[in-house]
N, C-alpha and C positions, 0 to 999 in steps of 0.2 A: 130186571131193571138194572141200570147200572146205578152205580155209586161212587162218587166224591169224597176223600174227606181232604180239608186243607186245613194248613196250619199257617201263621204267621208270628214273626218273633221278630224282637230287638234287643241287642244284648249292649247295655249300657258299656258295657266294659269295654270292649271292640268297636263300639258306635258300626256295628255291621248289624242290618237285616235281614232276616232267614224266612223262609218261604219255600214249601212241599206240599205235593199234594199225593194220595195213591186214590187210584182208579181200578175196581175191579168191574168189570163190565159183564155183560149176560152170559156171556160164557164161560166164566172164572176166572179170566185171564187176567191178571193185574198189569199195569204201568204206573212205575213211582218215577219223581222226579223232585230235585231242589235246587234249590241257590240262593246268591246271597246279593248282596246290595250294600257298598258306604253307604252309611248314615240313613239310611230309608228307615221309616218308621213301621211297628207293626203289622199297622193297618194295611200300607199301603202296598206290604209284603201278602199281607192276606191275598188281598185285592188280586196282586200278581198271583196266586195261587189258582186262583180260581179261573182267571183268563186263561193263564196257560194250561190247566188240565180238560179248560171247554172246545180246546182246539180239537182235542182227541176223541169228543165223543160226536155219536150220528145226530143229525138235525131230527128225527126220525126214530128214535130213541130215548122213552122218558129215563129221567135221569136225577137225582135223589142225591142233592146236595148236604155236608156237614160243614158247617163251617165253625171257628173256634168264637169269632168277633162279632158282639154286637155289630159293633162298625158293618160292619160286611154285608151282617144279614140285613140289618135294617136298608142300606144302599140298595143290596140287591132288589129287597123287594121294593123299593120304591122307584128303582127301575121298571120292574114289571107292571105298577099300577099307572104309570107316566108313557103318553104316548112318545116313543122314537123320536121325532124330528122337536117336542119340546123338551125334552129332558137334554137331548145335543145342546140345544138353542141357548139353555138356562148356565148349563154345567158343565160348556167345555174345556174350558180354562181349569176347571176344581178337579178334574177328574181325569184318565184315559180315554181316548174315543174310541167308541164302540165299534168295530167291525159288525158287519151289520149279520153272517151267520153266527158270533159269539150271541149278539143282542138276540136273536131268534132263539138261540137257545136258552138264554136268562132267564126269557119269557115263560117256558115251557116247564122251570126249575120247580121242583121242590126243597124248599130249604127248611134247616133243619140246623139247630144251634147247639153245638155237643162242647165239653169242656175236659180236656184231657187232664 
């Protein structure tokens, strides 16, 4: 099974946003990655974390999410209990729009709330 973990931060001091996630997949292979963001706030660096390490993994491939944020997990999963086209409808403006292979895989997520 592969594995997720993402992190997101805000450092008052720099008003910059930090956001990483590492990926090891069935194989062992790891991909990390991060970056940063003016003034973006934790969450929504989370948020970023999580989309961009989902680009990386197979549609076809269960996959075993950590996330750091309430925020995140709670979203996420209320994604996956919200059918597609009303969760768009409700929360496009509050949120990122969903690519619709990311949304397939949200779907499929196991998440899992860890605190570093």
């Amino acid at each position: 099974m592969t594995t997720i973990q993402t992190y997101g931060r805000h450092n008052n001091t720099s008003n910059i946003g930090l956001w990483g996630y590492k990926i090891t997949f069935d194989d062992g292979t790891e991909k990390i990655d991060r970056g940063s963001s003016k003034g973006a706030s934790a969450d929504l660096m989370g948020l970023t974390a999580v989309w961009k390490s989902l680009q990386y993994c197979s549609l076809y491939s269960p996959v075993k999410l950590f996330v750091e944020s309430e925020y995140v997990k709670v979203l996420l999963e209320r994604i996956k209990r919200e059918e597609k086209s009303v969760f768009k409808e409700k929360h496009h403006y509050t949120i990122m729009r969903i690519h619709s292979a990311i949304f397939s895989k949200i779907l499929q997520l196991e998440i899992n709330l860890i605190k570093y």
